[in-house]
Structures are given as structure tokens and as C-alpha cells.
N, C-alpha and C positions, 0 to 999 in steps of 0.2 A: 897885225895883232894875231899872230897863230897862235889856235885856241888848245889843239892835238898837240902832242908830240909823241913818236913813235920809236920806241926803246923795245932789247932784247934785256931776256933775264938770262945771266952767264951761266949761269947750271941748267936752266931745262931749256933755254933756246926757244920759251916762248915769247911771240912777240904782245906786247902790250902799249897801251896808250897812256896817256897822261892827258886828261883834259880841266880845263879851270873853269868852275863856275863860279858866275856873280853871284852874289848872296843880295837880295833886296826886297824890303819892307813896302810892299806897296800898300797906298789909300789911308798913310798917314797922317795923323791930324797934329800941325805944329811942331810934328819931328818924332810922334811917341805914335803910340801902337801898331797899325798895320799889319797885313797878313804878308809874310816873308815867300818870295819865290826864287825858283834857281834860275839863273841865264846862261847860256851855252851859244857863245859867236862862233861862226864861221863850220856850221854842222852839217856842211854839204856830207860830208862821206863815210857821217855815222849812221848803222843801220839801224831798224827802230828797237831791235832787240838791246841794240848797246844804248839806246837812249834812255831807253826803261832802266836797265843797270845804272846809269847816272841817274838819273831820277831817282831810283831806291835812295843810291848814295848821299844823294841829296838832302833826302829826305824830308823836305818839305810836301806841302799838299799840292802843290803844281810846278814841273820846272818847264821852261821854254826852248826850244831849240832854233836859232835862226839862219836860214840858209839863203843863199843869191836867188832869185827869179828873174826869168827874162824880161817879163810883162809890169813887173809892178816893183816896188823897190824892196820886198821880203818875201819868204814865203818862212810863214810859224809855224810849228807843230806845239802841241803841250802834252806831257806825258803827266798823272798821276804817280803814284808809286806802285801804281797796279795795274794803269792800263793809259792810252791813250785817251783824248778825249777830243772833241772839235774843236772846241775857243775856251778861255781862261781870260777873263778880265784881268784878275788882278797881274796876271803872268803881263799880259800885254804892255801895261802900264809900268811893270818891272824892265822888261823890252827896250821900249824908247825912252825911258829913262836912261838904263845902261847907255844906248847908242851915245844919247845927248853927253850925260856927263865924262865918257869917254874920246869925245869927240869926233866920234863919226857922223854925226846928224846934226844940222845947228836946226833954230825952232823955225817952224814951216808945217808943213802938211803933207804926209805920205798914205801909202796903200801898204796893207800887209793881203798876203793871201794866208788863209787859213783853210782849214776843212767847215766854217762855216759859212764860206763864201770870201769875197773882195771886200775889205774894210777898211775905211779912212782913218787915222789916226793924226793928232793935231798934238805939236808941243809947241808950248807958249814959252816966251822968253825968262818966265819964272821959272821956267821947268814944270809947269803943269803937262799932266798929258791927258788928253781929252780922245776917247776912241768913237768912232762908231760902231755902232752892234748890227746885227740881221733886224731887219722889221718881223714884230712881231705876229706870232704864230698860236691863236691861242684853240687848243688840242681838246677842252673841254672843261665840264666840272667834276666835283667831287662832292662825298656823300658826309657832313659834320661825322656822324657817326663813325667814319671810317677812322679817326683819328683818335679816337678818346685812350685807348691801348699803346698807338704808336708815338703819341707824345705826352700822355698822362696827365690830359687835362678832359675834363666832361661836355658832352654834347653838347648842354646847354652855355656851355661860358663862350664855344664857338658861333653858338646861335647869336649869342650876346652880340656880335658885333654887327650884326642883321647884312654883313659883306659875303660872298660866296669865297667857295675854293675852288680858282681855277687851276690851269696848267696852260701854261705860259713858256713860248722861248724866245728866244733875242740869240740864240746862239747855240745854249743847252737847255732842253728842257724842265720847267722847275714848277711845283707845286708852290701858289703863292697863297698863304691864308692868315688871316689876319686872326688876331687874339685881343680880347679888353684892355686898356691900360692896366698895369700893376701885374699882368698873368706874364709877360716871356719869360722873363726868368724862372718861370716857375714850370716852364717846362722840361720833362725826365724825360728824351726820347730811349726806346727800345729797340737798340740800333739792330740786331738781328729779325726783326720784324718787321721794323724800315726799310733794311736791304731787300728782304724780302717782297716789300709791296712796291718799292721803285722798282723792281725789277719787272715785274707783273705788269707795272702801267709805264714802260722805257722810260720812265723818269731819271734825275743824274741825285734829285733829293728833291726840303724841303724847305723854303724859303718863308719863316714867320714872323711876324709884324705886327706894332703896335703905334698906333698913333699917336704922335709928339703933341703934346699943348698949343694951341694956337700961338701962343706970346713969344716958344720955342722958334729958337733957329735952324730947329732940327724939325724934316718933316716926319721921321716914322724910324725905332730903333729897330732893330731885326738880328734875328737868329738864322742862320743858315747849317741845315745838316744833309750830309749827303755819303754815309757810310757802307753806302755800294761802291764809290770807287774808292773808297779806303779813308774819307774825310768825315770824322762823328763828327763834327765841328769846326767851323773854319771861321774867323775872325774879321774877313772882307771879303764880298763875291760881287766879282764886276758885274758877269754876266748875270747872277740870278735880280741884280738893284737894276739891270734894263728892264727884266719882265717886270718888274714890283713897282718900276715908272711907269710902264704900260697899262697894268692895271690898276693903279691911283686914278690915270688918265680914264681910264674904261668909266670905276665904279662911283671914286672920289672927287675928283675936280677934274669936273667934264669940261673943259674948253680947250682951245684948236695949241695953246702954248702952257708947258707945264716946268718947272724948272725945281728938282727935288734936293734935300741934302739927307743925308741918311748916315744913321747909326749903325755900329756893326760891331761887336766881339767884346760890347760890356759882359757880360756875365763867363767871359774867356779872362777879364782881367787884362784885355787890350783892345782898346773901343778906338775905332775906324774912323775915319770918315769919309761919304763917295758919295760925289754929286753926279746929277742925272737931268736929263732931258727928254720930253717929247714933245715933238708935232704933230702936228695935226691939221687936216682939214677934210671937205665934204666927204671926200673917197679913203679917209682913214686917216692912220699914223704914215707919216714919208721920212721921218728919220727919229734915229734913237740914239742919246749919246752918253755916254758916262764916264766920266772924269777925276781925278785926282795929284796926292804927290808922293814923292816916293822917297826913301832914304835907303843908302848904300850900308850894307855891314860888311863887306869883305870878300873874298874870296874864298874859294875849297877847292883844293884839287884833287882830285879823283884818277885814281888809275884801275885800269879794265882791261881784261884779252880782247884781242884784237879780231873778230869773228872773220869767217873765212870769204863773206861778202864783201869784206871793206877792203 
């Protein structure tokens, strides 16, 4: 399944590529919403400048690029459409989806390498795919006050929920802060402000959250903004629902087995779903897992000059 192909243009003799990206909706719920990423096989010999050029092209909020490893059976990069980044959930889960439904992969248990370390990855016979993330890393707290401007809501409604703001990674770093019921939607971030203060504190954004009804099947809806790598809004985020598992686990339901479902990109008008794990015992968290399903829309092909490293 060649992914490249490599053509001249007859009048100016430059060389250029053709490559095809999967198009796929991952963290699906019953076949509808999901946040769409790009997939790109066999990416050994693109360089990262051209991966970013497909990535623009792309145009989604994360595409994936998968290349051969000696030691483990992938190795993943994820591009933004502005920069690279370490791990991407919902990319991931776009990933071994493609593989499965293409049939490179039947369901089993593999290793990806990414930039956030060695990651297990599990697809089940339904086509679920189930990742693991990095154990959790948590980098400190934050001040209620600090937010009232960047997401347009008052100190006191954050105090309301008497939970802190940490910051939390499982992969990427994410501020996790919780809001009352009835408030997410209600919040207006001011994304040049936001870039501005994730930048200040190496953050990637802001992962917020409101807690589901007990009777709910759902444990906690959430909002995800992170418009320093070019995303006001994203509709499913693998990696920031590990940190938002770890801190459930930390602040809300303290015991050693935690097993979350989570809401995502209602107020996008395409609401998610991404379930979550953690463990637990004396000496802490020893895995973190987050899962989903995903649906194919198609392909795009893309063509790009051929940079002088390839």
C-alpha cells in the first residue's frame, strides 16, 4: 500500500509527491460525532517540514504520520497544523483503526513509539481501540482568579466547585479545572490570552469539566481549548481525558480502580464519547488507558514539492 508517489511537472521539472491521507472521525459515539484526524502510512521518507505541509493540507486539528520501527511495531509522529506535538489521542486511535480496517493489523496488542515515550495499544475484535498513555505527571496548581478573563466565567463559580486546578500530563500537558453543572457552555474563552498564558506556563491548553448526574452514564462533559497549537476547540482529546481520569482518580473517586466515560464537543454541535481508566495502588497510578471508536470518511490526496532532504 504505497502511500507517496513521486511525479515531475513537464514545464518546470519540479519534482513533487502525491500522498493520501485517511480521513477518520475518532471517539465516536454510535457512528456520529467524533473529532476527525488525518492518517498518513508508510511515512518513513517524509521530512518533518513536508509532514507539516500535509498536516496544513489536511487540515484537521491533528494528522498522524506512521513509520516502520525496529524495536516495536510503529513509530508515530503528530503534526498540528502549526507544529508538531508529542502524542495525540484521538490521532492514535485514528491510527489503529486505519491499520485494522485496512487490514494490516487484526485485534491484538501492539507498541507504538511516539515522542511521549513506548505505548501500548489494544484493538478488540469490535474494532475498539483501547491506548495507553505516559503515567501521570502532575506539574502543579493554579490560581481560580487566574481564569476569570481567559474563560469568562467568575472566581467564585470556579470556587463553587470547592475541586482545584491542576496541571496534569499523560502525554501533553493540560490544565484540568473543573466548573458547576449548567456553566461549560457558558464558557467564552479569549483565545489570544489563552495562547498567551499556555505559553507562559508550557501548557498545550485547557481541559474543562463538569460533572454528570449520578443516574448518568456519563461521568463528567468537558470542553477542551488549546489555541497555541492552532486548536480554539477540539471536539475529542484522548490525551487531555487521561489527565482528567487521573485527576477524578486524585480529587473525586479516590480508590486504587476507576473506569470513566466522558463527554466531549456538545457545545461544537458533535458530542464524543472516550472512555478512560485508572489504576491504582499504594505507590500511585501504574497505568492509564483511554479508549474508543472510530469511523472512516475517506480519503484526500495531497500533493507537495519534494524538499531537497527526501
Amino acid at each position: 500500500m504505497a502511500q507517496v508517489q513521486y511525479l515531475v511537472f513537464n514545464l518546470s521539472m519540479e519534482k513533487i509527491m502525491t500522498v493520501t491521507a485517511f480521513l477518520v472521525n475518532s471517539f465516536t459515539a454510535e457512528g456520529a460525532g467524533g473529532n476527525p484526524a488525518g492518517v498518513v502510512l508508510n511515512a518513513d521518507n517524509l521530512s518533518d517540514t513536508e509532514k507539516l505541509k500535509i498536516a496544513k493540507e489536511v487540515g484537521f486539528s491533528e494528522t498522524a504520520f506512521v513509520e516502520q520501527d525496529h524495536e516495536v511495531d510503529f513509530a508515530v509522529s503528530f503534526f498540528t497544523t502549526t507544529e508538531e506535538v508529542d502524542f495525540c489521542g484521538h490521532a492514535t486511535l485514528a491510527v489503529f483503526a486505519t491499520l485494522y480496517d485496512q487490514g494490516i493489523l487484526n485485534a491484538g496488542n501492539y507498541t507504538q513509539r511516539t515522542k511521549a515515550g513506548l505505548l501500548g495499544v489494544t484493538i478488540a475484535e469490535d474494532g475498539q481501540i483501547t491506548m495507553e498513555q505516559a503515567l501521570p505527571k502532575y506539574l502543579g496548581n493554579l490560581a481560580y482568579g487566574d481564569f476569570v478573563n481567559l474563560l469568562g466565567l467568575c472566581e467564585t463559580t470556579f470556587a463553587e466547585t470547592g475541586l482545584p486546578i491542576d496541571v496534569i500530563t499523560t502525554g501533553l500537558p493540560d490544565i484540568i479545572i473543573a466548573v458547576p453543572n449548567g456553566y461549560l457552555d457558558k464558557i467564552n474563552i479569549d483565545e489570544a490570552a489563552l495562547s498567551e498564558f499556555c505559553q507562559q506556563h508550557n501548557v498545550i491548553g485547557v481541559h474543562a469539566f463538569e460533572l454528570c448526574e449520578e443516574q448518568s452514564e456519563l461521568t463528567a462533559s468537558c470542553r477542551n481549548f488549546a489555541p497555541l497549537v492552532g486548536i480554539p476547540e477540539e471536539s475529542a482529546t484522548g490525551s487531555a481525558s487521561g489527565a482528567l481520569a487521573c485527576y477524578l482518580s486524585k480529587h473525586v473517586f479516590v480508590q486504587q480502580e476507576n473506569h470513566f466515560k466522558f463527554e466531549q464537543g456538545r457545545a461544537m454541535g458533535c458530542s464524543s464519547h472516550i472512555s478512560a481508566s485508572v489504576y491504582s495502588n499504594e505507590q500511585g497510578v501504574y497505568k492509564v488507558l483511554v479508549g474508543g471508536y472510530a469511523t472512516h470518511l475517506g480519503t484526500q490526496d495531497i500533493v507537495i514539492p519534494i524538499s531537497n532532504n527526501t
